[in-house]
C-alpha positions in Angstrom: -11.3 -6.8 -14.3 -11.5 -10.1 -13.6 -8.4 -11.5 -11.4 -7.2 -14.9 -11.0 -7.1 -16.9 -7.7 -3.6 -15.8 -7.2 -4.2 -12.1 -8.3 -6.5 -11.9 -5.6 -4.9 -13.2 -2.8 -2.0 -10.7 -3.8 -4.5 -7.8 -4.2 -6.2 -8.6 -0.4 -3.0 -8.9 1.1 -1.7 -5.6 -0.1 -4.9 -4.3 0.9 -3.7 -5.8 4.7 0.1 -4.4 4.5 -2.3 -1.2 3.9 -4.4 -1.0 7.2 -2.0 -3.0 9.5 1.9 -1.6 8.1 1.3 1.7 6.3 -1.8 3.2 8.0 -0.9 6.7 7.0 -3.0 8.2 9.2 -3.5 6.1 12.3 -7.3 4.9 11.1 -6.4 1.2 12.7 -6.0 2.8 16.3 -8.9 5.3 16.1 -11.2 2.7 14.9 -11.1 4.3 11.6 -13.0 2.6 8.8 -11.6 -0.4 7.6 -11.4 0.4 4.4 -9.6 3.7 4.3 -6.8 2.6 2.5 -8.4 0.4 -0.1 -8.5 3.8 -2.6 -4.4 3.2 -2.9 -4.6 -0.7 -3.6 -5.1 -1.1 -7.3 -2.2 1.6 -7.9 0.3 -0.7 -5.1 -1.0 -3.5 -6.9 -0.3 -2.4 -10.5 2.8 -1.3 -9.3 3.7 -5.3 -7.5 2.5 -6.6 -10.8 4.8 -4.9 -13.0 7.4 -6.0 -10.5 8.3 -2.5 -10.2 10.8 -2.2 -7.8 11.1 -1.5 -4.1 11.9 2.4 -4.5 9.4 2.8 -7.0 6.6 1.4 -4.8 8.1 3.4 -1.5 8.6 6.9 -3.5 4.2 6.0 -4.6 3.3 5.7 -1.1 5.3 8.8 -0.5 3.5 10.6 -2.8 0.1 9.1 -1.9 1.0 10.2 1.9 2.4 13.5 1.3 0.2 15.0 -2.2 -3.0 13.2 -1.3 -3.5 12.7 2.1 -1.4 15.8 2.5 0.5 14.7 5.6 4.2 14.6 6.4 5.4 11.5 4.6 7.3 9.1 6.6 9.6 8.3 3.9 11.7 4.8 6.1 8.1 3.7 6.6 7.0 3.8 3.3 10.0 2.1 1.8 10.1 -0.6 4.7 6.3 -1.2 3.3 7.0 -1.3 0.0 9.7 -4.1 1.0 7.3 -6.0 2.2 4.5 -5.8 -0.7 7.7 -6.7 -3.4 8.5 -9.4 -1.2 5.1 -11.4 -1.6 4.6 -13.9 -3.6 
């Protein structure tokens, strides 16, 4: 799929709430590789497209912490990220 200018810039910076905000499993301070996270983008992003809204996206990253990565989810975390991907512009 080919994604506008805009799309793009979205789509990167999700992929940077990712690494830096969400980091799920602490990849960032272990010198993890950078793109751990990138997996989970093109759901988030779907998801910010849609304009889904802030519980939807935090209750995803939930799911994608606690059924995927299969660690104890962090459920404040996750919805004080998803905050900040429905918040960009």
């Amino acid at each position: 799929m080919k994604l506008s200018p805009e799309h793009k810039a979205l789509y990167k910076a999700i992929d940077e709430i990712l690494w830096e905000d969400w980091d799920s499993i602490g990849m960032k301070y272990f010198e993890g590789p950078r793109n751990e996270y990138e997996r989970y983008v093109p759901t988030i992003f779907s998801l910010k497209i849609k304009a889904e809204s802030i519980e939807i996206i935090a209750q995803i990253l939930f799911q994608i912490q606690t059924d995927v990565i299969r660690i104890d989810g962090r459920y404040q975390n996750c919805k004080r990220v998803a905050e900040k991907i429905f918040n960009l512009k």
